[in-house]
C-alpha positions as semicolon CSV with decimal commas, in nm:
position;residue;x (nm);y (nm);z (nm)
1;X;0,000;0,000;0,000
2;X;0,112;0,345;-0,099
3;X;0,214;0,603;0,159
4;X;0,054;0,913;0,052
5;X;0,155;1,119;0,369
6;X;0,543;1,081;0,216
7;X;0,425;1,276;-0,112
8;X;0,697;1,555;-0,173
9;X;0,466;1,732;-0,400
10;X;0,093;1,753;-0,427
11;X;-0,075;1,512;-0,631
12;X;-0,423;1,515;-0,786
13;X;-0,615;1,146;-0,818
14;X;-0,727;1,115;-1,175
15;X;-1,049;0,937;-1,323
16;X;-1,197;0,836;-0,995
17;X;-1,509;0,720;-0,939
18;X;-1,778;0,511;-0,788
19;X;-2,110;0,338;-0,898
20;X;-2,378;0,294;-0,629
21;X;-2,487;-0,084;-0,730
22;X;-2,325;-0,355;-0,390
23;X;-2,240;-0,024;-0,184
24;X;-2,292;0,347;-0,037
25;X;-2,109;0,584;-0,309
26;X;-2,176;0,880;-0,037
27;X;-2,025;0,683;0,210
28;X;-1,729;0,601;-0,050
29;X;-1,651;0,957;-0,106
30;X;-1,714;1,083;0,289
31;X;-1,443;0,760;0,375
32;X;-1,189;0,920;0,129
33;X;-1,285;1,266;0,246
34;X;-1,179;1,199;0,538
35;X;-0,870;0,984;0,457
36;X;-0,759;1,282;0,258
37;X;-0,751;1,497;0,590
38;X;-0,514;1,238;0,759
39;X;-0,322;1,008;0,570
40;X;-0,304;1,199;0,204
41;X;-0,221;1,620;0,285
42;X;-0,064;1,646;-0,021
43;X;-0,379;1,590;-0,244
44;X;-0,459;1,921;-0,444
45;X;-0,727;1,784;-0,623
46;X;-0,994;1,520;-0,779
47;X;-1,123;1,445;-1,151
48;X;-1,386;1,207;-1,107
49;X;-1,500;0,991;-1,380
50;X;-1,919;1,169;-1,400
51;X;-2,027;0,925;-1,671
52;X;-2,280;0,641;-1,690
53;X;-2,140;0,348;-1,947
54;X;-2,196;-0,037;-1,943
55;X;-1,961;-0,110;-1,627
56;X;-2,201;0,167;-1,407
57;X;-2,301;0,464;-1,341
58;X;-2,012;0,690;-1,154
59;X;-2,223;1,041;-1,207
60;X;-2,248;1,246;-0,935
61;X;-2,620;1,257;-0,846
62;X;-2,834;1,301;-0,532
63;X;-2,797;1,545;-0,226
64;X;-2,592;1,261;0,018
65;X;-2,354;1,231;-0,293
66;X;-2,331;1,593;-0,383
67;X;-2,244;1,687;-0,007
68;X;-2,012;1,435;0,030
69;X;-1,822;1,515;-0,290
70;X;-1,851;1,943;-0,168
71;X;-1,684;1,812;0,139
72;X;-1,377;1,617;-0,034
73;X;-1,308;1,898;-0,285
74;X;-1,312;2,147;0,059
75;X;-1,005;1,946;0,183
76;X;-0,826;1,872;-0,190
77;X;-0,871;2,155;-0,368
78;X;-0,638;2,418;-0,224
């Protein structure tokens, strides 16, 4: 497992995403909200994958996951 914490430089995470179907995508994106507070200081920002295609749908849709993703771009995007 990477150690983000030893980043020299800040670091964006490219085409990320999550689909809702076998889980909580709010509670996806609050869990790395918070990780990014602790274990990954050096994240500056977050392109997330906001398209539906055969393999799921990663939009962004829905007040919990709207919130959540308003409170991970507080913390990355500096």
């Amino acid at each position: 497992m990477l150690n983000w914490s030893r980043a020299p430089k800040p670091f964006w995470l490219a085409e990320t995403g999550s689909g809702a179907n076998g889980g909580d995508k709010a509670g996806w994106i609050r869990t790395l909200a918070t990780m990014q507070a602790t274990t990954m200081p050096k994240l500056a920002g977050v392109l997330w994958y906001d398209v539906k295609d055969p393999f799921g749908d990663f939009r962004l849709r829905g007040s919990a996951v709207t919130s959540a993703f308003g409170a991970l771009l507080k913390g990355a995007c500096r």
